[in-house]
BALOBA-1460 file (C-alpha; in Angstrom, 3 decimals):
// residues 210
<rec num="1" residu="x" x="128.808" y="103.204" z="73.559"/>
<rec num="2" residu="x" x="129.392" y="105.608" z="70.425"/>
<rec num="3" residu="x" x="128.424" y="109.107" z="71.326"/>
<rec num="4" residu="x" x="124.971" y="109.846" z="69.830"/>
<rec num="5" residu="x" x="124.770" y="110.714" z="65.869"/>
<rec num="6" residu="x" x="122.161" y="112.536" z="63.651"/>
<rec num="7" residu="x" x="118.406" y="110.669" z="63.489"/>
<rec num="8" residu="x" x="116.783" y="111.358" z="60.467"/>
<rec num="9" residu="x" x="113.032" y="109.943" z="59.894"/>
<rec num="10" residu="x" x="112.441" y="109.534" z="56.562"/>
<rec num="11" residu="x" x="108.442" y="108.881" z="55.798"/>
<rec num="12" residu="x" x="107.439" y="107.580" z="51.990"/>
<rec num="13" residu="x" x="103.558" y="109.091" z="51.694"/>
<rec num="14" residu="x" x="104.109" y="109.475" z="47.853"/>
<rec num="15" residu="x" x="101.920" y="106.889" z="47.790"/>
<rec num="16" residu="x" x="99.035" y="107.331" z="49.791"/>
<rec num="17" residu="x" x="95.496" y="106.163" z="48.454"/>
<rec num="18" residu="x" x="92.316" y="107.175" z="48.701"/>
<rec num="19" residu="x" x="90.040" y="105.906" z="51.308"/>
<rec num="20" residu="x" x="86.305" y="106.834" z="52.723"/>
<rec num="21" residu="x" x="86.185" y="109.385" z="49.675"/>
<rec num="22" residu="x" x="89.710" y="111.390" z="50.444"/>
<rec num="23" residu="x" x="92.886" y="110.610" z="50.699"/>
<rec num="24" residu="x" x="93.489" y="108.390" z="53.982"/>
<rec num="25" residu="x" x="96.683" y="110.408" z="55.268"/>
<rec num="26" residu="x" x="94.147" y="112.815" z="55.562"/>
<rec num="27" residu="x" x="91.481" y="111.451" z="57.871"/>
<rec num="28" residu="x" x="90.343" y="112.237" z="61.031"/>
<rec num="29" residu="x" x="91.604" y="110.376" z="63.599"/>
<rec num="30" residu="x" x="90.797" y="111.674" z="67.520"/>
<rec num="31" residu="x" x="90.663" y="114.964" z="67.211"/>
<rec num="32" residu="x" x="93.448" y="115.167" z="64.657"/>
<rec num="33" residu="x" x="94.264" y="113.732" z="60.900"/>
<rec num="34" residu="x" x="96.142" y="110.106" z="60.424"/>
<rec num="35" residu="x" x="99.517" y="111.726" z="59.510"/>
<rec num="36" residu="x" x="99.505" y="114.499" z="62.916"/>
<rec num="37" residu="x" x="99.017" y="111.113" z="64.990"/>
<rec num="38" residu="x" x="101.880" y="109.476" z="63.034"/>
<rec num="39" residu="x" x="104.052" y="112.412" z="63.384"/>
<rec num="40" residu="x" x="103.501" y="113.124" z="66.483"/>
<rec num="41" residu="x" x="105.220" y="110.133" z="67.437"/>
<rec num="42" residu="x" x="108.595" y="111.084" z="65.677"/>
<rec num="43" residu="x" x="108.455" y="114.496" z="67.597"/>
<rec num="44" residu="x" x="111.195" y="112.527" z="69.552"/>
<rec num="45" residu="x" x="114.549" y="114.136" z="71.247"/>
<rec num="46" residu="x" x="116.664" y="111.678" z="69.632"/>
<rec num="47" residu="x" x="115.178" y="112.558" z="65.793"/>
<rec num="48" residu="x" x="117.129" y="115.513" z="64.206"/>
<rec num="49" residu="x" x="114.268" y="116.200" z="61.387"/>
<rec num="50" residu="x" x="111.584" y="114.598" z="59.800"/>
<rec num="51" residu="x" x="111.503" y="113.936" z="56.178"/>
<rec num="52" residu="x" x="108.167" y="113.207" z="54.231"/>
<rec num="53" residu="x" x="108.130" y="112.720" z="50.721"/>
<rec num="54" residu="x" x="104.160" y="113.775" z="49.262"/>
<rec num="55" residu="x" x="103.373" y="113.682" z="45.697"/>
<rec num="56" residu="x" x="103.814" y="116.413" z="43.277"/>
<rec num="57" residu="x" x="100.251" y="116.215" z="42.809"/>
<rec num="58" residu="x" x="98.673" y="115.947" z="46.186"/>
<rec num="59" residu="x" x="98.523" y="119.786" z="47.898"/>
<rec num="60" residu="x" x="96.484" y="118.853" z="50.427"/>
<rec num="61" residu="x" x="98.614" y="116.830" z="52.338"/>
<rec num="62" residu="x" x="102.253" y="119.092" z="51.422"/>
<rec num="63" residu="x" x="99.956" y="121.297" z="53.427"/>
<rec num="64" residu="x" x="99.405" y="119.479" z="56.243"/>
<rec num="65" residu="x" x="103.056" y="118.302" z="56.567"/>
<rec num="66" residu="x" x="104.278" y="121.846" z="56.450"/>
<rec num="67" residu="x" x="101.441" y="122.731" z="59.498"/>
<rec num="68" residu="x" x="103.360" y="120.030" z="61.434"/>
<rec num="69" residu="x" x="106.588" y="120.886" z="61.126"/>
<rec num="70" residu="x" x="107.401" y="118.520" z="58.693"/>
<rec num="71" residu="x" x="110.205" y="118.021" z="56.588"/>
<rec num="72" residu="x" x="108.441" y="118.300" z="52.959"/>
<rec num="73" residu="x" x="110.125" y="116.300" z="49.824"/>
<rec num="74" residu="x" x="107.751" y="116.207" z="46.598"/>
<rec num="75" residu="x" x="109.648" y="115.004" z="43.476"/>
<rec num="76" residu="x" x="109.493" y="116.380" z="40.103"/>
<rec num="77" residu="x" x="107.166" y="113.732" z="38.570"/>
<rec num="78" residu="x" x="105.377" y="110.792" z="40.379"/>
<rec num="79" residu="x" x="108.208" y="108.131" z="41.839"/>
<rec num="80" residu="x" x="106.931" y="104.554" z="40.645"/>
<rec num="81" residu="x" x="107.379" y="103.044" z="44.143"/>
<rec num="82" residu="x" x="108.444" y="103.246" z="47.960"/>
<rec num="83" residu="x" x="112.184" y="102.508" z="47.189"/>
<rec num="84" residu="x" x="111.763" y="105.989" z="44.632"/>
<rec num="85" residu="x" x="110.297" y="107.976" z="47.964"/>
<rec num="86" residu="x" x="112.921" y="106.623" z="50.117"/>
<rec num="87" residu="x" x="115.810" y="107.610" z="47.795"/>
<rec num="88" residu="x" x="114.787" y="110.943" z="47.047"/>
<rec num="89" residu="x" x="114.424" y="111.285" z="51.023"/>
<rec num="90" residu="x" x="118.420" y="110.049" z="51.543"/>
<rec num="91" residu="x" x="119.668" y="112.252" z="48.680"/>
<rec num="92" residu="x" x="118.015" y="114.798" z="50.514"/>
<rec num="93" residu="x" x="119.438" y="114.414" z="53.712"/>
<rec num="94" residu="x" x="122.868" y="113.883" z="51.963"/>
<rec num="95" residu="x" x="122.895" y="117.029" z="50.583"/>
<rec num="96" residu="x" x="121.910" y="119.232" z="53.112"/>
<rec num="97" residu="x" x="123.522" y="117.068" z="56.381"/>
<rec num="98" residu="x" x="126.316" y="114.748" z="54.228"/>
<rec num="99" residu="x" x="125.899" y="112.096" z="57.653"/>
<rec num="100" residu="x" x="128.601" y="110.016" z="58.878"/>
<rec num="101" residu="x" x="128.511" y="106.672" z="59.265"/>
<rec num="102" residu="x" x="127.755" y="107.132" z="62.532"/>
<rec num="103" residu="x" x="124.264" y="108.855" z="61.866"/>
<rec num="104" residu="x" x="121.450" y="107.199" z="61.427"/>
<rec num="105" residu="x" x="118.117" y="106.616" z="59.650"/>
<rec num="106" residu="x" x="114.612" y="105.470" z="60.174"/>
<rec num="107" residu="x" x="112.132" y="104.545" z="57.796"/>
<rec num="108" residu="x" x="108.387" y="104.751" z="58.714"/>
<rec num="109" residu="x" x="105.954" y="104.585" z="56.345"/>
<rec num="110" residu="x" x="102.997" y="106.887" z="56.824"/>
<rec num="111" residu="x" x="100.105" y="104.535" z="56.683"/>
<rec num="112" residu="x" x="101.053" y="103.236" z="60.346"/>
<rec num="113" residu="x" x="99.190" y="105.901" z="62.538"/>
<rec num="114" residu="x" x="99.176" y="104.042" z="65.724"/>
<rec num="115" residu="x" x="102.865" y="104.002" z="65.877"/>
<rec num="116" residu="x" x="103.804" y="106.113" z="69.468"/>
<rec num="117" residu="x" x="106.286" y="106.757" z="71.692"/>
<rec num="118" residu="x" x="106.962" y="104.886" z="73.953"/>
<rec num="119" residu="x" x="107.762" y="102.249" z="71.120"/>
<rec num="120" residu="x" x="109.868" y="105.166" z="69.236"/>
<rec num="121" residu="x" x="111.518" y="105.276" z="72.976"/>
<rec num="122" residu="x" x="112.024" y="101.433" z="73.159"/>
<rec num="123" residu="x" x="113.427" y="101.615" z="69.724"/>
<rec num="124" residu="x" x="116.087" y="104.607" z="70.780"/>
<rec num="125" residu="x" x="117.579" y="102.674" z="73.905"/>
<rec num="126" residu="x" x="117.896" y="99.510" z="72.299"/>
<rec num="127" residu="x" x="119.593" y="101.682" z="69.407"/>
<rec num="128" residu="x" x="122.288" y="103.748" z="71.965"/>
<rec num="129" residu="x" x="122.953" y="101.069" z="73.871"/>
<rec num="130" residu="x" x="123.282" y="97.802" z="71.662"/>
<rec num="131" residu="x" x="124.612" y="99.844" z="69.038"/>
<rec num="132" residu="x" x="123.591" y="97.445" z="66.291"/>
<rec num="133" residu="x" x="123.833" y="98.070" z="62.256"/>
<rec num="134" residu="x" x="120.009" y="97.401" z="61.501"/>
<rec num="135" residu="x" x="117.264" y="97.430" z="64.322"/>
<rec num="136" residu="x" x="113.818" y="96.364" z="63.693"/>
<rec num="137" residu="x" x="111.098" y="95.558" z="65.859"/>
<rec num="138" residu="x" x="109.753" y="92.234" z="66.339"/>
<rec num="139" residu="x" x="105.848" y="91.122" z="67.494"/>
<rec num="140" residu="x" x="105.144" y="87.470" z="67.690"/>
<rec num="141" residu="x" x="106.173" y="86.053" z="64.495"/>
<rec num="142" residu="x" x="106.315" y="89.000" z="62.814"/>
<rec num="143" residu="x" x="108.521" y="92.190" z="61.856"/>
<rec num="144" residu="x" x="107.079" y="95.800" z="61.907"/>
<rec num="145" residu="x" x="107.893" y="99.157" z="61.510"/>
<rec num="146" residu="x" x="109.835" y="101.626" z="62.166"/>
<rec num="147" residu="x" x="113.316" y="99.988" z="60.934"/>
<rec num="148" residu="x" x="116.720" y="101.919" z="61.885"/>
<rec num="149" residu="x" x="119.449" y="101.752" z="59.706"/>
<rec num="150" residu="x" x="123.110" y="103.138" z="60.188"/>
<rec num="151" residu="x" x="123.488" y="105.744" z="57.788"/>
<rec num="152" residu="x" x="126.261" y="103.375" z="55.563"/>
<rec num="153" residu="x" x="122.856" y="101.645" z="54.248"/>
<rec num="154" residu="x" x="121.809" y="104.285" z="52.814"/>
<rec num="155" residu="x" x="123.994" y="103.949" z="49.603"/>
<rec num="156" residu="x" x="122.844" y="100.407" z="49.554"/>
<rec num="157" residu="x" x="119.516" y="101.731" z="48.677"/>
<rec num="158" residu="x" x="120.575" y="102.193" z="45.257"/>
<rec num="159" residu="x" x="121.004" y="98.298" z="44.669"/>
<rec num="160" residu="x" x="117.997" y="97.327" z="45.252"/>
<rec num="161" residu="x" x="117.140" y="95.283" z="42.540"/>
<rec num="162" residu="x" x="114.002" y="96.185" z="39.898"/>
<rec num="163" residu="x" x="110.549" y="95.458" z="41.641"/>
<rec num="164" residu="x" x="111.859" y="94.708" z="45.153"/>
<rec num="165" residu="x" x="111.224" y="96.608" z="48.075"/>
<rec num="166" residu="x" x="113.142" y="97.919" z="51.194"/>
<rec num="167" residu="x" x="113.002" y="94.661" z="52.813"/>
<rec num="168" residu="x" x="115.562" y="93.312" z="50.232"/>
<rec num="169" residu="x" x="118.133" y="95.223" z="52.743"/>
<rec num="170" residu="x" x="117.098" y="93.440" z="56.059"/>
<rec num="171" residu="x" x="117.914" y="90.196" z="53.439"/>
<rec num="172" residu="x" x="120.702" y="91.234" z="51.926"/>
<rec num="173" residu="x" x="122.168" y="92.360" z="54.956"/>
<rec num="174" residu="x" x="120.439" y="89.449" z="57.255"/>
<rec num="175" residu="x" x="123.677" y="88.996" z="59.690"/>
<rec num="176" residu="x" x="123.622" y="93.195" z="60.686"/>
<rec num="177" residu="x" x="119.759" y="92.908" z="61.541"/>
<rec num="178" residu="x" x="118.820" y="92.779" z="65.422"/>
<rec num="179" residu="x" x="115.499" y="92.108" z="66.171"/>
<rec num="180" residu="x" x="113.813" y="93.651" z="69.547"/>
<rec num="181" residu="x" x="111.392" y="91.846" z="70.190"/>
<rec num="182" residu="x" x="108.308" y="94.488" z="71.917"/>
<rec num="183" residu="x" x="104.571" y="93.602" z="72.985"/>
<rec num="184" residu="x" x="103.441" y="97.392" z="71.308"/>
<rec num="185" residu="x" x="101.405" y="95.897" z="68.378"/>
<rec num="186" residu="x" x="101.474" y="99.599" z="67.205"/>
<rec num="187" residu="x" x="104.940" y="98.328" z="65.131"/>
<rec num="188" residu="x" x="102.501" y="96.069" z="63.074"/>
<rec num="189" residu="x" x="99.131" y="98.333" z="62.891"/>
<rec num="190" residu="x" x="98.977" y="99.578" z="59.322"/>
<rec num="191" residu="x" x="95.917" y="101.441" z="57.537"/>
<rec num="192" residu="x" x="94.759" y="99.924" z="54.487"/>
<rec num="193" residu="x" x="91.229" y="99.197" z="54.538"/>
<rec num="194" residu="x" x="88.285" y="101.134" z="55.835"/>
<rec num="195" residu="x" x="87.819" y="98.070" z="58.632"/>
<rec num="196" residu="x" x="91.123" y="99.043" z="59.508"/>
<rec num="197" residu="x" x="90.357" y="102.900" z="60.011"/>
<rec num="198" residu="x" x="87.135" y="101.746" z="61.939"/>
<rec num="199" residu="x" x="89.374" y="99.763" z="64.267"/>
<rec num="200" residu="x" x="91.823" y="102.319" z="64.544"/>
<rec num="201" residu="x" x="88.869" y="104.831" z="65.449"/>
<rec num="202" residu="x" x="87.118" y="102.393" z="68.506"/>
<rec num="203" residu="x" x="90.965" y="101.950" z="69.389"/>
<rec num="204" residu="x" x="91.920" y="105.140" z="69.936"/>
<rec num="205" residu="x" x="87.993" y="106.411" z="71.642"/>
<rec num="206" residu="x" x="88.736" y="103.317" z="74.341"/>
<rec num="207" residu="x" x="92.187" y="104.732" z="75.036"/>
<rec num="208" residu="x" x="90.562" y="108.604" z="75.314"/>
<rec num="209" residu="x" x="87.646" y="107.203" z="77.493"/>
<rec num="210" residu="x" x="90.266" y="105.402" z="80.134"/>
């Protein structure tokens, strides 16, 4: 087993729309907003520092990442998509860590609240003890967040091709991806809609009422 590396968390919320009148990183969500419950769960051991990247634009939330601890990255203008968040995170992190190959990072986008834990937990062991080049989560048929890439991918960002997203890397790179396959629909749970913040809300009242 390699000894343990650097674990950075980088979070795209450059993005984030509006929902139920304000902007849905914002809402309340049991007692606290959607992005305190999503960064809650990154308030891990194994995480060195996490990185968000808000919008020039959007004060509210910079303040609210800065209240939690957060790791704040706003960009000079408005980056045209995910892969522009993302990048701006790893240059980041280059310049004020310059990782190894050994080190590591995991990208989470903001707009999955229910992530927690005990999947961020599953997610580490798997990590330290299978070592593997790419690890994402797997429910059912289908893939999830958070992803964990060796820190080597992070130059590969940069070839992304015009118009396609992260995922391009777990195709690219198909024979370094392991799958771990986990029952914590969390990994797949993403706010979009206000049905989806309703569910999230009965969701989290049955958990606080057990």
């Amino acid at each position: 087993m390699r000894p343990l590396g650097q674990m950075f968390a980088v979070i795209p919320a450059g993005a984030s729309s509006m929902l139920m009148g304000c902007p849905k990183l914002l809402l309340p969500l049991a007692g606290a907003t959607v992005v305190d419950r999503f960064l809650s769960a990154f308030d891990h051991s194994a995480i060195t520092n996490r990185y968000v990247v808000v919008s020039r634009t959007d004060l509210a939330l910079q303040d609210e990442v800065i209240r939690l601890a957060g790791t704040l990255v706003v960009p000079d203008g408005d980056p045209p998509d995910m892969r522009a968040d993302v990048s701006l995170a790893l240059d980041t992190i280059q310049r004020e860590f310059a990782p190894s190959d050994d080190d590591a990072w995991l990208l989470a986008p903001a707009d999955y609240p229910a992530l927690d834990v005990s999947l961020i937990d599953e997610l580490m062991h798997c990590w330290h003890q299978a070592e593997p080049a790419i690890l994402v989560p797997r429910i059912g048929a289908r893939r999830g967040h958070p992803t964990l890439f060796r820190w080597k991918f992070a130059r590969e960002v940069a070839r992304i091709p015009v118009g396609r997203g992260l995922n391009w890397l777990l195709r690219e790179y198909a024979s370094d991806v392991t799958e771990l396959i986990v029952d914590n629909d969390s990994a797949i749970t993403v706010l979009e809609t206000a049905e989806d913040y309703a569910l999230m809300q009965a969701k989290w009242e049955e958990s606080l009422a057990r």
